[in-house]
N, C-alpha and C positions, 0 to 999 in steps of 0.2 A: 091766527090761532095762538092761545097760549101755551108757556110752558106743563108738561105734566106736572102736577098735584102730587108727590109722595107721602105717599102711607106708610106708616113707622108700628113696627108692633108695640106692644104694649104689655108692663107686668108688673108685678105686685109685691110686697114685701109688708111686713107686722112691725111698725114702729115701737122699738123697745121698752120706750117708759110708758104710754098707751094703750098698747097693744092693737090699735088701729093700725088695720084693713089699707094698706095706699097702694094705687094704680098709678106708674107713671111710665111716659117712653125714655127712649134712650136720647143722650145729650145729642145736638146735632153740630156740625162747623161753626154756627153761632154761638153756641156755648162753650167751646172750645176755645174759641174767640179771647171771650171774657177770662176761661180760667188762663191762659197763656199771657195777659196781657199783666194780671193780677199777680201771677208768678215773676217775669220779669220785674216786677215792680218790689218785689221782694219786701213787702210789708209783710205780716204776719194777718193783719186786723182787716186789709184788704183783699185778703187772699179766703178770708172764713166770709166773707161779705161776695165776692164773689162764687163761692162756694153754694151759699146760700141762696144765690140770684138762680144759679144754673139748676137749682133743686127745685126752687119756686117755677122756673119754667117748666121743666120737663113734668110735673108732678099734673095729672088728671083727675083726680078724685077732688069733686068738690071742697068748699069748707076747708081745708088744708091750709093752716097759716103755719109757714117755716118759722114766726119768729118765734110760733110756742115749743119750736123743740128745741130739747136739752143737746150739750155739748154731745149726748153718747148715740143719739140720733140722729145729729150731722154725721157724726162721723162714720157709723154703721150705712146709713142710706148713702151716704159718695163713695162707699166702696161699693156697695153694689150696683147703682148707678154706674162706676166705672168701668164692673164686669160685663154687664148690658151694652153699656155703649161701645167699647174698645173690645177688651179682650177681659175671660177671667184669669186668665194665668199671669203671671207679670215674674218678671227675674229683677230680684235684687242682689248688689254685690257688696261685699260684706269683708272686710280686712282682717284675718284674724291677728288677736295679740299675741299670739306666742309664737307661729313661725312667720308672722309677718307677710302672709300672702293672698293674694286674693281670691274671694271662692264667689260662685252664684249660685242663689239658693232661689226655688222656684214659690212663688204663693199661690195656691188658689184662695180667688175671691169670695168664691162661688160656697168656699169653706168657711169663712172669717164668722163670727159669733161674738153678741156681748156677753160680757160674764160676770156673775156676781158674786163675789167670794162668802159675803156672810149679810145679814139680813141687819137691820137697822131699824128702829120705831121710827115715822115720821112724827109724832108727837108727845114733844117734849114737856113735859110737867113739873112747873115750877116751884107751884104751891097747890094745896087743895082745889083752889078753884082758880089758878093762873098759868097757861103755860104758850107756845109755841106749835105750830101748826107746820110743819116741813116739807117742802118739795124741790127737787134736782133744779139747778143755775140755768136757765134760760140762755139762748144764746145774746142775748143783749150783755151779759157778762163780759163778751169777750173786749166792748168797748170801754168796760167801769173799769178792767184791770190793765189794759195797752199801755198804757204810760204810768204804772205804778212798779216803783225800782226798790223794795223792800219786801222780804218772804213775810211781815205780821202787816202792812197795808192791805198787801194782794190776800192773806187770809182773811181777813175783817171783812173785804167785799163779795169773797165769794159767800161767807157765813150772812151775809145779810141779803145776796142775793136769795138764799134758800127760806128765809123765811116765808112764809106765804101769808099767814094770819097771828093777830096774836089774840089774847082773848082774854081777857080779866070777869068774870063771872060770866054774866050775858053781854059783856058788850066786847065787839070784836071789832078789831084794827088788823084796816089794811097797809103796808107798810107805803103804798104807794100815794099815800095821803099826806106823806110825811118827808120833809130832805133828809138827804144823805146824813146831815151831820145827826138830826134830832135819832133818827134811827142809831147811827155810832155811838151819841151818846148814851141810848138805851143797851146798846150791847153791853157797853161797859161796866154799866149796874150791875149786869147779871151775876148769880155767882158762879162761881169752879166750876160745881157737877155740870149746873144747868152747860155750859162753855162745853164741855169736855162731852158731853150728851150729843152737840150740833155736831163737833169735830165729829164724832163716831159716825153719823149718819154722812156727813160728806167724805168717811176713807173708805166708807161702804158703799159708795155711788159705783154703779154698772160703767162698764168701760169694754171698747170693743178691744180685742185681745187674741194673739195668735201666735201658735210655738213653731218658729224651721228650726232644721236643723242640718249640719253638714261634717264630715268629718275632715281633720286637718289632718298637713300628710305626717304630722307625728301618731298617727294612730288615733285622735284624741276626740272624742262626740263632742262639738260643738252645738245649743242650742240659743236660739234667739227670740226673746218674745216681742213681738210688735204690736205697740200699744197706741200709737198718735198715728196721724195720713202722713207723717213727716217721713214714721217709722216704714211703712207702707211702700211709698213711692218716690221716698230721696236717701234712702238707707245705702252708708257706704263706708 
């Protein structure tokens, strides 16, 4: 006779760039596996690759490909993933700077929310009949910038990551036709506004986002916003 077969509930959350419907169960010891193993390893690049693995598994909803979600998609679905599988509540501790002592502030998961401060045109207009097509960095992203050590490298790739289409009257280019450098080179061309038009739409990209707060014992309302998984679940 074999071992019993367990059954794992199952639940749903609205992918934030999307807004697709996904069913998925909660992580099991295998996947725990992968993300501890990936953590000890203390890469950054293998730790969102692992991240992505244990999403891809748990995830039930057909047609679901993890590679087309955005940075703010991983990170919103492995929080809640993690409230599902483990716990929602989690305690982070947190040193404050002025009387220099330690506090723990509670999260719930169950609360966390992307948020979008201000709206942004995806389509950037060149000329009359020339311009740019825009949508949020894929997570393939996180390998075009892993070994890039300058703040205007690592902007160039995420700006070129968001391009989607470019379009010169009726004919349209996909940038993926194209290498890295010829696409660099065409940034370069661009003018100011066009430039300063992409930057807008990527300081406007959704980002998951969440206020604690605690009081220190000078009296004083301490607030925290957590913005990265880093913030989430290695805060200290």
């Amino acid at each position: 006779m074999g071992l019993p077969i367990l059954k794992h509930p199952t639940f749903s959350l609205v992918l934030p760039s999307s807004q697709q419907t996904v069913v998925f169960r909660p992580f099991l010891v295998k996947e725990e596996k992968i993300l501890l193993i990936a953590q000890a390893g203390g890469d950054q690049a293998d730790i969102v690759r692992a991240i992505q693995q244990v999403i891809s598994n748990c995830v039930v909803t057909e047609g679901v490909d993890v590679e087309n979600f955005t940075t703010f998609d991983l990170e919103y679905f492995f929080i809640k993933l993690r409230s599902k599988s483990v716990q929602n509540v989690i305690e982070l501790q947190y040193k404050d700077n002025e009387d220099q002592k330690i506090y723990t502030v509670e999260v719930d998961l169950d609360q966390v929310e992307v948020v979008k401060d201000k709206e942004a045109n995806s389509k950037v207009v060149i000329t009359s009949s020339s311009g740019l097509n825009l949508r949020y960095p894929r997570l393939s992203i996180m390998d075009d910038v892993k070994d890039l050590d300058n703040a205007v490298d690592f902007n160039f790739a995420i700006m070129q990551a968001c391009i989607e289409t470019i379009y010169d009257g009726d004919t349209v280019y996909n940038p993926s036709d194209f290498s890295a450098d010829e696409l660099k080179e065409y940034i370069d061309s661009l003018d100011v506004k066009t430039y300063q038009n992409i930057q807008l739409f990527i300081e406007a990209m959704p980002r998951v986002e969440h206020v604690v707060q605690y009081t220190n014992s000078n009296g004083k309302e301490v607030k925290i916003t957590l913005k990265t998984l880093t913030d989430f679940f290695t805060l200290g």
